[in-house]
C-alpha positions in Angstrom: 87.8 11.7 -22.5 84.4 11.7 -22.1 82.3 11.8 -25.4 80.3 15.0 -25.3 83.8 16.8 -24.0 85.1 15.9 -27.3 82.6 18.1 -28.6 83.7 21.1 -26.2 85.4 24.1 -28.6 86.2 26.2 -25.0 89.3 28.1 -25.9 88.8 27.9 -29.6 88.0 31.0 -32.1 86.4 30.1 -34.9 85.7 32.5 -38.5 82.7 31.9 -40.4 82.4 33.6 -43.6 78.4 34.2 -44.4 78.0 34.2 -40.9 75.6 36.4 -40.9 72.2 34.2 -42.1 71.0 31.2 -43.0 73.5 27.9 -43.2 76.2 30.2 -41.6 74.5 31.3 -38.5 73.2 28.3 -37.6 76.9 26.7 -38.0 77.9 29.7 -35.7 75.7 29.6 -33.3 76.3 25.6 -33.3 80.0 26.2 -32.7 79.5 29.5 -29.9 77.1 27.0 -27.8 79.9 24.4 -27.4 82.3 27.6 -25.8 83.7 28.4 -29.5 84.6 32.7 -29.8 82.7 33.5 -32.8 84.2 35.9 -35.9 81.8 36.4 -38.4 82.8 38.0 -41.3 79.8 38.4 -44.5 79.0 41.5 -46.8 75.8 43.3 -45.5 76.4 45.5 -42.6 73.0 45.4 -41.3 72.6 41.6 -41.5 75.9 41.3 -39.5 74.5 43.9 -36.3 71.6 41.5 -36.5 73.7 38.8 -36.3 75.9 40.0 -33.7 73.2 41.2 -31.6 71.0 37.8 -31.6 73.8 35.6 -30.8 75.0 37.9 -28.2 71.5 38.1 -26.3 72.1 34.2 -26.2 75.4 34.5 -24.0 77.5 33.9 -26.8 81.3 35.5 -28.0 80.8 37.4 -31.3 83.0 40.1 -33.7 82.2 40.6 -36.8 83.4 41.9 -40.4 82.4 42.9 -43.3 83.6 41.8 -46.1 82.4 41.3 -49.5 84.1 37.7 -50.6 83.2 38.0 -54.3 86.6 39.8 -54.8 89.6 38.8 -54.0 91.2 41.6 -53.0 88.5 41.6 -50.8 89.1 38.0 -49.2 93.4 39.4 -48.7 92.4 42.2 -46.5 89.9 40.0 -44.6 92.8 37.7 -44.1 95.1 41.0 -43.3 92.3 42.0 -40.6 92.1 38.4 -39.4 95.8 37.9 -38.4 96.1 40.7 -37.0 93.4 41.6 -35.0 91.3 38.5 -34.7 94.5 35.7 -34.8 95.1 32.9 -34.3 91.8 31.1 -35.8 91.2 27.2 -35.1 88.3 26.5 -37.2 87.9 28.1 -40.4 84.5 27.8 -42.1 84.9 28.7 -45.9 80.8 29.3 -46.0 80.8 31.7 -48.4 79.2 30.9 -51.7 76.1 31.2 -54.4 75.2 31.1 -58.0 72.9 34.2 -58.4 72.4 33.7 -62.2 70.9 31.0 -64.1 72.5 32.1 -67.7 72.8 28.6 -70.1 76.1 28.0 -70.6 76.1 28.9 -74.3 75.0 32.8 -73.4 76.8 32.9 -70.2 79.5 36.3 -70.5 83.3 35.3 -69.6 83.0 38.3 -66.7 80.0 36.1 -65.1 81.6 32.3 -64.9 84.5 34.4 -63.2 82.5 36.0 -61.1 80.8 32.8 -59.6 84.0 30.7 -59.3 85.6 33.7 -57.5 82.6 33.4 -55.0 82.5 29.3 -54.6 86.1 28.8 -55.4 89.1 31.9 -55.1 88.0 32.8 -51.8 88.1 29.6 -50.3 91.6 29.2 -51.8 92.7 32.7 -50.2 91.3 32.1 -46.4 92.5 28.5 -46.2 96.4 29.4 -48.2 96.3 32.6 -45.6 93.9 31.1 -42.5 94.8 27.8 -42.5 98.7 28.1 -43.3 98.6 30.0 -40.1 97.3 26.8 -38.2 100.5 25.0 -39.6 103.1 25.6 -37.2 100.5 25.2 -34.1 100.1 21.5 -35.6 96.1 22.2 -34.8 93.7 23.1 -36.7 89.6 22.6 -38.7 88.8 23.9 -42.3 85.2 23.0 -43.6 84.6 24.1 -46.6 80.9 24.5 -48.0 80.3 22.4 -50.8 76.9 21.7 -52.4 75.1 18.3 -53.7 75.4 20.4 -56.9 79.3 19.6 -56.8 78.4 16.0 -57.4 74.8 15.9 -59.6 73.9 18.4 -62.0 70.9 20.2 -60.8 67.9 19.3 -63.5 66.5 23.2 -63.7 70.1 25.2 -63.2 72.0 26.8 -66.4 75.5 27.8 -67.1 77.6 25.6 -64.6 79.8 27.4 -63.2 78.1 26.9 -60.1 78.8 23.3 -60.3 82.0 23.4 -61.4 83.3 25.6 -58.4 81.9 23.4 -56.2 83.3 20.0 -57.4 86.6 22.2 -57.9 86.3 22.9 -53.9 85.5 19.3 -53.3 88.6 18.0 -54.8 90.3 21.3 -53.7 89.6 19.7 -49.7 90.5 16.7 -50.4 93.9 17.7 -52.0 94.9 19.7 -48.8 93.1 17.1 -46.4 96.4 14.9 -47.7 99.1 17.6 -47.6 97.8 19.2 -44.4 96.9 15.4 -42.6 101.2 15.4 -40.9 100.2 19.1 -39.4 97.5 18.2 -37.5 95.1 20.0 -39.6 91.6 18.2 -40.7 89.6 19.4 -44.3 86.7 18.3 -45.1 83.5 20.0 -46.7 79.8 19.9 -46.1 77.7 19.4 -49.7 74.2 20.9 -48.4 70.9 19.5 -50.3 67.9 22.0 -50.6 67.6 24.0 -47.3 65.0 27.1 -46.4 67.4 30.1 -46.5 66.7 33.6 -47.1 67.8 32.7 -50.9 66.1 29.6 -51.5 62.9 31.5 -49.9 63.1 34.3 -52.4 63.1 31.8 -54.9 60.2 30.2 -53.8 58.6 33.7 -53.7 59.2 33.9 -57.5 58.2 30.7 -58.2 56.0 29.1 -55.4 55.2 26.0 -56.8 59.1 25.4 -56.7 58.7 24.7 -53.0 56.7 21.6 -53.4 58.6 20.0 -56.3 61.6 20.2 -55.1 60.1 18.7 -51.9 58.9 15.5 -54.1 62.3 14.8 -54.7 63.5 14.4 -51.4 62.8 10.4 -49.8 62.1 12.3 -46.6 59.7 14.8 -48.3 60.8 18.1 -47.2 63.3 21.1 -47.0 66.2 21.3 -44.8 65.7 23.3 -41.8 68.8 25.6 -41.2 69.4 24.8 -37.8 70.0 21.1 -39.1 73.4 21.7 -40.4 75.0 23.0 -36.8 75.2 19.9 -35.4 77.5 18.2 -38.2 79.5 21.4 -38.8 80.1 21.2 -34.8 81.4 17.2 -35.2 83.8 18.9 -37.7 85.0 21.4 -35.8 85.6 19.3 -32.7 87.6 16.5 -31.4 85.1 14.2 -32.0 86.3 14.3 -35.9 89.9 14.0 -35.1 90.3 10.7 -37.5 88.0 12.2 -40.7 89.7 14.3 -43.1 89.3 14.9 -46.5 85.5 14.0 -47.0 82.3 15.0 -48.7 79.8 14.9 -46.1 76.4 15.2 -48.0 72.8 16.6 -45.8 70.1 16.4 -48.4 67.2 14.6 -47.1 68.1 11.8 -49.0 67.8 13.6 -52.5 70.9 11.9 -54.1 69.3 8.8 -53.6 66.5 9.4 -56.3 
């Protein structure tokens, strides 16, 4: 096969949770340009008409959901709404994910941790026991789950952990299906962003602008991420090209681990 065909997702549908913005849009617009059909699923309305509209205009296959992931309850009747109206799925994208808070971990309220492991962590568990079962018997299929650098380093300036520990518990969580799921047919691996320019990271920066260039002074290559950056390896995942990688940690940070 030639090499850029193993990159070709023509006949594949593909779910994206937090589809809507930042990391996730770019990883669905990465996916729709190689001939993936697109189902976005995320939690603001409005963001997902914007969403579906842009990457319409650009010629590209797009339904979308909405679906607020912080519950789970919410994440079965995505998964209801999935397999029956949207089935079957190839690629699952568990993209969904945040902190929000920045409570030390000695004030941090028992309904909170929840809370953020329920976004990072349950939901993942839901789509890919529900999502990815389904890929089982067609002895096909692509999870990527949406780690963070913050699953392997504790980030200096965050408080009450239960950021972190979602995210390593995802990390090991991939690797621990990656083995099961390997006799299937069915690759898991996870993508463990460093510092990018979303919407959230922006508002951050808003509060705090001199944020922006410390935590570009960290990085060997000196800046942000761009968004856009992370299409191109979620779209090696996704593909053929991938077809001997499971269960990895694939970390795009600029180089900030490194310091």
């Amino acid at each position: 096969m030639p090499i850029l065909d193993r990159f070709n997702l023509t006949g594949r549908r593909a779910l994206i949770t937090g589809g809507s913005r930042g990391l996730g849009l770019e990883m669905a617009r990465a996916l729709g340009e190689a001939g993936a059909e697109l189902v976005i699923a995320g939690s603001d309305e409005a963001h997902l008409q914007n969403a579906r509209d842009t990457l319409r205009s650009e010629g590209l296959s797009v339904t979308t959901i909405q679906a607020d992931l912080s519950k789970p309850e919410a994440a079965e009747r995505l998964c209801d709404v999935v397999l029956k109206e949207h089935a079957p799925i190839d690629i699952l994208i568990n993209n969904v994910g945040g902190r929000r808070i920045n409570t030390p971990t000695e004030d941090l309220a028992l309904e909170d941790w929840q809370r953020i492991i329920d976004l990072n962590l349950t939901q993942a568990f839901i789509l890919t026991k529900r999502l990815g079962g389904a890929m089982i018997p067609r002895k096909w299929g692509r999870v990527i789950n949406l780690a963070s650098i913050n699953a392997l380093w504790p980030g200096k300036a965050m408080r009450g952990r239960s950021y972190e520990a979602a995210k390593g518990a995802l990390t090991m969580f991939t690797k621990a299906v990656a083995a099961d799921w390997a006799v299937h047919g069915i690759t898991v691996n996870a993508i463990a962003p460093g510092p990018f320019l979303t919407d959230a990271n922006k508002r951050w920066i808003g509060e705090k602008p001199e944020f922006e260039g410390e935590v570009a002074a960290s990085i060997p290559m000196g800046r942000w991420g761009r968004p856009d950056e992370i299409g191109p390896l979620a779209l090696y995942l996704a593909s053929e090209a991938s077809s001997f990688m499971t269960g990895s940690v694939l970390v795009i940070d600029g180089g900030k681990l490194l310091w």
